[in-house]
C-alpha positions in Angstrom: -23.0 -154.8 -35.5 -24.6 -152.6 -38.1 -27.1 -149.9 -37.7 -30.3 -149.1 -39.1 -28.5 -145.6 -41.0 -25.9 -148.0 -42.5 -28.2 -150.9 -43.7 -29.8 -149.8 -47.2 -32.3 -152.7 -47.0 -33.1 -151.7 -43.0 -33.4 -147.9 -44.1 -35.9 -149.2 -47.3 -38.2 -151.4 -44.7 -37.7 -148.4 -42.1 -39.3 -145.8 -44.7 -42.3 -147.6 -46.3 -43.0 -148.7 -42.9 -42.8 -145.0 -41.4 -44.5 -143.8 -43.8 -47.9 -146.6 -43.4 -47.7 -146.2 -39.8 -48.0 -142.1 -39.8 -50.4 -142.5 -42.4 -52.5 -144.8 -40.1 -51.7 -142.4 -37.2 -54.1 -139.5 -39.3 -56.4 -141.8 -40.0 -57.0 -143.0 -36.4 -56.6 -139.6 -35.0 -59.5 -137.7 -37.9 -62.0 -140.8 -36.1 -61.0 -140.1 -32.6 -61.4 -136.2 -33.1 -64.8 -137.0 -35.1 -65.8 -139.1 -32.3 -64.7 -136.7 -29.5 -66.6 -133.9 -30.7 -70.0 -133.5 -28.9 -73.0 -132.0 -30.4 -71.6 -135.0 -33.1 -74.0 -138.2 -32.9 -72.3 -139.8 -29.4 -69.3 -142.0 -29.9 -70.9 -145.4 -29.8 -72.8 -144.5 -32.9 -70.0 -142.4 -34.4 -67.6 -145.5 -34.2 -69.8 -147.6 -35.6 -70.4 -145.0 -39.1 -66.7 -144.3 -38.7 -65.6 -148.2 -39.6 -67.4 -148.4 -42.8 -65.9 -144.9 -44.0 -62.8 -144.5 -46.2 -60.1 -141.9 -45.3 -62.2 -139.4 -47.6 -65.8 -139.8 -46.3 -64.1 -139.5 -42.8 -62.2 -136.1 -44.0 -66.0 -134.7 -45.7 -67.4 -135.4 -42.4 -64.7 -134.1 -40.2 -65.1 -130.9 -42.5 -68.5 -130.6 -42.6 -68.2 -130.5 -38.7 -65.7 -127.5 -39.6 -68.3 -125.5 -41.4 -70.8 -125.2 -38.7 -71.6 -126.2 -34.8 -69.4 -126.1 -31.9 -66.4 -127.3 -33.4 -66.8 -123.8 -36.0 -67.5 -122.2 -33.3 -64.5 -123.1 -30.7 -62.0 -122.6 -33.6 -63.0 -119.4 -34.9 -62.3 -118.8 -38.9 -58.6 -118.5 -38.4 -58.7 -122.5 -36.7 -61.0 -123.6 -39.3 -58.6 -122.2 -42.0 -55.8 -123.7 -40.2 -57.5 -127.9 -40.5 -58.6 -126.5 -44.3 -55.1 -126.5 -45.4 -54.0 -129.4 -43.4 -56.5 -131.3 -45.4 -54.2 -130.7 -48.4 -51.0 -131.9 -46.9 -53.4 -134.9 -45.7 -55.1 -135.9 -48.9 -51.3 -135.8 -50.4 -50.5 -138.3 -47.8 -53.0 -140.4 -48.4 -52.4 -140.2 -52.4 -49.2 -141.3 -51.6 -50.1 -144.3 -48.8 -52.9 -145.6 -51.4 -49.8 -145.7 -54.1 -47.7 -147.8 -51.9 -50.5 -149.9 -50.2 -51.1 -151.3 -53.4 -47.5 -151.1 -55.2 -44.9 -153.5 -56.4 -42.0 -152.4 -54.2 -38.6 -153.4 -55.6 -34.9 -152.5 -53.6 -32.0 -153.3 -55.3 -29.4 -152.1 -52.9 -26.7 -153.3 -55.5 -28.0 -150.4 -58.1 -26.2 -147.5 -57.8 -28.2 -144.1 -58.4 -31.8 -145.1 -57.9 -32.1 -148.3 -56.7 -36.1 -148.0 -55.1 -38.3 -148.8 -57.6 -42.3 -148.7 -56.9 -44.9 -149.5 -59.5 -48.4 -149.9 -59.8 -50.0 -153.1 -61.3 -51.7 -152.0 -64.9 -55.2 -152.4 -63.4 -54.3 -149.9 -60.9 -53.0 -147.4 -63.2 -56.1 -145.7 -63.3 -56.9 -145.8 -59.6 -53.8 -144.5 -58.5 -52.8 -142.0 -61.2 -49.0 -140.9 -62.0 -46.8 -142.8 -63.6 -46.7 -146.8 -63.3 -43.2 -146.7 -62.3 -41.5 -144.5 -59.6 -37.7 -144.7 -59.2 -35.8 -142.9 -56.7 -32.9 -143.4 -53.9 -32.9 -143.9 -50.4 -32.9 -140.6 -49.1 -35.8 -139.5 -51.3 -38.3 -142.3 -50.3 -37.2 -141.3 -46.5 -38.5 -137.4 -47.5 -41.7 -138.8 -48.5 -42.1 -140.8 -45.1 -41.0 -138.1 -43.3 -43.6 -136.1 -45.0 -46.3 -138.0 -44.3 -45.3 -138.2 -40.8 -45.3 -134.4 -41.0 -48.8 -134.1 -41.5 -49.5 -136.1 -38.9 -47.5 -134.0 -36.2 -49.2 -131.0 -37.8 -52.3 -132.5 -37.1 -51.6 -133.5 -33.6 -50.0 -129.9 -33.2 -53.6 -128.0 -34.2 -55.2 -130.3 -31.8 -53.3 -129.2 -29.0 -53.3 -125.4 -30.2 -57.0 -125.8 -30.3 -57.6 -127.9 -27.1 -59.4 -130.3 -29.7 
């Protein structure tokens, strides 16, 4: 039998898939807060706005409800401050998920050194930013998962610090 931890093409599928499904994770829980909150317009109609909204239109909302109203109010500055640098960690996250969304993933477990390479077709260049090519090893692409699955739990964490 082998495991997951010895299986370089297992660990490679493990990571990009960690990383989409924590990434999805933020985006699902930003709607359910927005939804949740209730001076906001009821959840029927907030669902409804919510599924035409990218990640960002969802964070300007969600921080627009930060900057005044009850939710302001229940955190307090030091609360609001706390989500206002979470949104950096979560707009990195979502840099990285729209660079791997729409990638060219290759895994060579035969190369030795570096053998994950992700690229972003030419037309995407601009869309995407950085470099058109990304190489790196194993361990590195399971940091970035594990980063973006980071700022999930931080976000889930300031929920429950916040009773939010």
């Amino acid at each position: 039998m082998v495991f997951v931890e010895e299986d370089p093409n297992a660990r490679f599928e493990k990571a990009i898939f960690n990383l989409l499904r924590s990434f999805n994770f933020i985006d699902l829980n930003v709607g359910l807060l927005i939804s949740s909150i209730p001076e906001n317009i009821g959840s029927q109609a907030a669902y409804k706005k919510l599924s035409k909204l990218t990640f960002d239109k969802k964070m300007k909302w969600f921080n627009l409800l930060l900057e005044e109203g009850e939710l302001h109010k229940h955190l307090g500055e030091k609360g609001v401050s706390e989500f206002k640098s979470w949104f950096l960690h979560a707009h990195e996250a979502r840099r990285l998920r729209n660079r791997y969304v729409h990638a060219i993933w290759r895994f060579n477990p035969m190369m030795v050194g570096k053998p994950v390479s992700i690229s972003s077709p030419i037309w995407m260049k601009d869309v995407l930013g950085g470099d058109s090519e990304e190489k790196m090893n194993l361990d590195e692409l399971e940091a970035k998962a594990s980063m973006v699955e980071k700022v999930f739990k931080d976000f889930w964490n300031l929920r429950k610090k916040h009773y939010i």
